[in-house]
MIDRENGU-995639 format. One record per residue (C-alpha): residue in three letters; chain; x, y, z. Coordinates in Angstrom, 3 decimals, m for minus. Example, Ala and Ser with C-alpha at 12.3 -4.5 7.8 and 13.67 -1.06 7.14 Angstrom:
<rec><r>ALA</r><c>A</c><xx>12.300</xx><yy>m4.500</yy><zz>7.800</zz></rec>
<rec><r>SER</r><c>A</c><xx>13.670</xx><yy>m1.060</yy><zz>7.140</zz></rec>
REM end
This chain:
<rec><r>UNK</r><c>A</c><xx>144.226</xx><yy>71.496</yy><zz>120.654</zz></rec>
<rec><r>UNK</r><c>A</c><xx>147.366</xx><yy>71.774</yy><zz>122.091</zz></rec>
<rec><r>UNK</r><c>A</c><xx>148.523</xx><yy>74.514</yy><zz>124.974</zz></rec>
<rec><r>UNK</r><c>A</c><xx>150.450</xx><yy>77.077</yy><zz>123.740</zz></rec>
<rec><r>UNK</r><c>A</c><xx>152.854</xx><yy>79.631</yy><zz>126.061</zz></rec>
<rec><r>UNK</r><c>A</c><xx>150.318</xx><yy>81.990</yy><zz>128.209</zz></rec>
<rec><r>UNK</r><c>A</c><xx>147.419</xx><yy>80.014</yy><zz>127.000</zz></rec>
<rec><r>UNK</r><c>A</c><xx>144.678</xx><yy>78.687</yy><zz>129.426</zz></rec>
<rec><r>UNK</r><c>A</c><xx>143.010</xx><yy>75.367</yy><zz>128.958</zz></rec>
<rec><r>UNK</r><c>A</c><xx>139.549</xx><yy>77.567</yy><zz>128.311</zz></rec>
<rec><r>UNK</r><c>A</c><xx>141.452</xx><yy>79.287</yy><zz>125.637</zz></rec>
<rec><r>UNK</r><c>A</c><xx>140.265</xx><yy>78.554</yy><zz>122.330</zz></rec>
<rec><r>UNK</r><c>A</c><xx>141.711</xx><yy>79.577</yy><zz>118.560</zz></rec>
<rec><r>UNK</r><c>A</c><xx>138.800</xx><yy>80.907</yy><zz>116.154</zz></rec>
<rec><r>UNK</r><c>A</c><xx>138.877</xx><yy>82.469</yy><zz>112.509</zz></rec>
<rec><r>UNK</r><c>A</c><xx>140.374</xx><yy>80.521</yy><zz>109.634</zz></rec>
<rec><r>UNK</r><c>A</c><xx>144.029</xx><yy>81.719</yy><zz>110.653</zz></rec>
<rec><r>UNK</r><c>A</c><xx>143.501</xx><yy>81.277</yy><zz>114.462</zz></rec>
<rec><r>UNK</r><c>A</c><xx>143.884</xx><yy>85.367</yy><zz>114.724</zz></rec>
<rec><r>UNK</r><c>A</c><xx>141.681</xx><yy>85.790</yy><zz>117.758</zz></rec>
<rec><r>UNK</r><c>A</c><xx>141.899</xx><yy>83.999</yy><zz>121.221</zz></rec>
<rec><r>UNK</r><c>A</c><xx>138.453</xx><yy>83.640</yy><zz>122.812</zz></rec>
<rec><r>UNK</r><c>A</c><xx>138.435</xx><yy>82.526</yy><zz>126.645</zz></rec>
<rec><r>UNK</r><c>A</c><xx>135.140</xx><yy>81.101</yy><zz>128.188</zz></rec>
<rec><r>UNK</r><c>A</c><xx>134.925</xx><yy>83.617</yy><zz>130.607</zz></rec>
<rec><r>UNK</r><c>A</c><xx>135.040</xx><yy>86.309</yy><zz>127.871</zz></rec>
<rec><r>UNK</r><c>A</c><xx>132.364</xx><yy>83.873</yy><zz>125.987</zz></rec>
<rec><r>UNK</r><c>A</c><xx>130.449</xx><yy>84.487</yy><zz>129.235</zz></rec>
<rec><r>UNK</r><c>A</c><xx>130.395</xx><yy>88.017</yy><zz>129.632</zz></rec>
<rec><r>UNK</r><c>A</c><xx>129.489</xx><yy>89.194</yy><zz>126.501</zz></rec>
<rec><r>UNK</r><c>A</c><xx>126.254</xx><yy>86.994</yy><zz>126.973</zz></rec>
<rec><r>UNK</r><c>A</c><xx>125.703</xx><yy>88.158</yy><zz>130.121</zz></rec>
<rec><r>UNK</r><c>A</c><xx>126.083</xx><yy>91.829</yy><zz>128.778</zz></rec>
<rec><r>UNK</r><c>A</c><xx>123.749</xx><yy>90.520</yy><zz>125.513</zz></rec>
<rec><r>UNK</r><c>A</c><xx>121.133</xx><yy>89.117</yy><zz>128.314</zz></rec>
<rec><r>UNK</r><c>A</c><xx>121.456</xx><yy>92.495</yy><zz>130.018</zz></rec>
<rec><r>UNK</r><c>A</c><xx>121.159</xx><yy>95.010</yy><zz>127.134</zz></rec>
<rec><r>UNK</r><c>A</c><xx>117.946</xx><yy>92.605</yy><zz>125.954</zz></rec>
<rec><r>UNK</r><c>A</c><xx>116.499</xx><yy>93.203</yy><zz>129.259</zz></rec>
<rec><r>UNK</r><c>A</c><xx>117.143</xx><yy>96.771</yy><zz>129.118</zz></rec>
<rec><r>UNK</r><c>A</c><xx>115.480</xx><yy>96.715</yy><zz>125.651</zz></rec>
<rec><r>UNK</r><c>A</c><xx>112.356</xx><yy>94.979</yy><zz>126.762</zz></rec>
<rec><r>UNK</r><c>A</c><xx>112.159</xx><yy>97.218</yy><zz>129.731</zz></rec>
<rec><r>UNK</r><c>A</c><xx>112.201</xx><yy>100.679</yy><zz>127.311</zz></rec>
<rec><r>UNK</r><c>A</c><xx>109.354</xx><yy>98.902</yy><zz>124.698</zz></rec>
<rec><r>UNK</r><c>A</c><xx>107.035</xx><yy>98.585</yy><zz>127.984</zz></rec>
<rec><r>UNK</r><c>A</c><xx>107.829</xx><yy>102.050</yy><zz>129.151</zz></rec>
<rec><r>UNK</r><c>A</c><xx>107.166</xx><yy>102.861</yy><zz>125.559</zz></rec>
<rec><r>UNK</r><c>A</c><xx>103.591</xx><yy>101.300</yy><zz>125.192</zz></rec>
<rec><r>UNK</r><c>A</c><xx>102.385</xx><yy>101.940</yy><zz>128.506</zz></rec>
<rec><r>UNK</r><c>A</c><xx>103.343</xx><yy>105.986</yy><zz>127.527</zz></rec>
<rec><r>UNK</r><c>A</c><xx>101.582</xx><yy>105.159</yy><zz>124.278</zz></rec>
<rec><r>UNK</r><c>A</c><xx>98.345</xx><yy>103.676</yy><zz>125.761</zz></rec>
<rec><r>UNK</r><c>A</c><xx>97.897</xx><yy>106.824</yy><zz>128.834</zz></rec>
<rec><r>UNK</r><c>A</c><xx>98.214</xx><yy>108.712</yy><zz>125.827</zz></rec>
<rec><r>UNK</r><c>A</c><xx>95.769</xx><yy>107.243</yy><zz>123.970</zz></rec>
<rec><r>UNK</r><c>A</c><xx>93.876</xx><yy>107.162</yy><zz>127.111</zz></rec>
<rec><r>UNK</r><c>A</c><xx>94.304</xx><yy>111.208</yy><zz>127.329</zz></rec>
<rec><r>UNK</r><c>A</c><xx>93.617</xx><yy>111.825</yy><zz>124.028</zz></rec>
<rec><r>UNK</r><c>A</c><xx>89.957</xx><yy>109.912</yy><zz>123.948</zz></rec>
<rec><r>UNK</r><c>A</c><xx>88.868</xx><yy>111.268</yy><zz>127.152</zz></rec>
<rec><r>UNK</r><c>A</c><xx>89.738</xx><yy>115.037</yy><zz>125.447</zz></rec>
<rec><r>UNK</r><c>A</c><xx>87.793</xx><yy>113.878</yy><zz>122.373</zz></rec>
<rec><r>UNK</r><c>A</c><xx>84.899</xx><yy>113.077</yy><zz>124.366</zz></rec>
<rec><r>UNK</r><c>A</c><xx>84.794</xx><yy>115.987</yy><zz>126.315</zz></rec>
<rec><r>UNK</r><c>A</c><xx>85.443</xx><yy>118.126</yy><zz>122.921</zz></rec>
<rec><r>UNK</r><c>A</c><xx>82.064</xx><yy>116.360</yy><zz>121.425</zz></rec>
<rec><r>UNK</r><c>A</c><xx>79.885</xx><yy>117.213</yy><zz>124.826</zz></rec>
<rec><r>UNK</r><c>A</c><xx>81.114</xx><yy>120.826</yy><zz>124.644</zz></rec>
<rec><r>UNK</r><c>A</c><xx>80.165</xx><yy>120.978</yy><zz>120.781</zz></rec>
<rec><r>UNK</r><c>A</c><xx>76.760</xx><yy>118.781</yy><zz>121.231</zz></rec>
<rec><r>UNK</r><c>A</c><xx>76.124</xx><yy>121.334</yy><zz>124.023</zz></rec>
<rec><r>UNK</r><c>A</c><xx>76.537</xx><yy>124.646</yy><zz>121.798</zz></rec>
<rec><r>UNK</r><c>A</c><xx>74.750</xx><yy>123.005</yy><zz>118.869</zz></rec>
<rec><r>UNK</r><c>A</c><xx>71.759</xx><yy>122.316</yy><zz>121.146</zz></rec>
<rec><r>UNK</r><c>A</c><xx>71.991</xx><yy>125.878</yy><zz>123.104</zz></rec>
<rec><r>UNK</r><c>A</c><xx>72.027</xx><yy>127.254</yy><zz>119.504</zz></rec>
<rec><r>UNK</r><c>A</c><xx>69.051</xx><yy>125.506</yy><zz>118.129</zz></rec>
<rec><r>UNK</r><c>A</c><xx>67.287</xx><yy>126.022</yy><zz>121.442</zz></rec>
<rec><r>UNK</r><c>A</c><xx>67.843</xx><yy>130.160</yy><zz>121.191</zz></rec>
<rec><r>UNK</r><c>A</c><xx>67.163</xx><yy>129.776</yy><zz>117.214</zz></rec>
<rec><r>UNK</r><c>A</c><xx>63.758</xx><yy>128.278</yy><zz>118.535</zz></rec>
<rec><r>UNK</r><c>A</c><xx>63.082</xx><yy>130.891</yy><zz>120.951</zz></rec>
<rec><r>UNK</r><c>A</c><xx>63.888</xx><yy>133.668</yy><zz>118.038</zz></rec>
<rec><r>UNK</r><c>A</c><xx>61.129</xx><yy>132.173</yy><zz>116.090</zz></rec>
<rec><r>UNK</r><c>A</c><xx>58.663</xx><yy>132.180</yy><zz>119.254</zz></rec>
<rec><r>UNK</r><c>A</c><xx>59.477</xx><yy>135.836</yy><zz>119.690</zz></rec>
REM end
């Protein structure tokens, strides 16, 4: 393609009608900024699933403690029903 005025050799027409110039180093950039961004993606989906999981992890350790404390009062109530009867 020929060199027009103002028009580097990494210059390139695109479109149908040639409306926008597109350099290489622009070409560049924006993957560099798509690389970065995708990065910054992956980075929040980790921060994301690791919250997730210590949640998860938070959340089972309460449920376990919730069934000791009821197993607990469910035996301490049959055991004083028991000594009721004895009485």
């Amino acid at each position: 393609m020929p060199r027009r005025n103002g028009e580097s050799m990494s210059s390139r027409r695109i479109g149908a009608f040639g409306l926008a110039t597109v350099t290489r180093e622009k070409i560049v950039l924006k993957s560099d900024h798509i690389a970065d961004l995708d990065r910054r993606q992956h980075a929040v989906e980790d921060e994301i699933a690791k919250a997730l999981s210590d949640l998860n992890d938070r959340m089972l350790h309460l449920k376990h403690e919730l069934e000791k404390v009821c197993d607990k009062a469910a035996a301490d109530k049959r055991h004083h029903n028991y000594q009721n009867r004895l009485s």
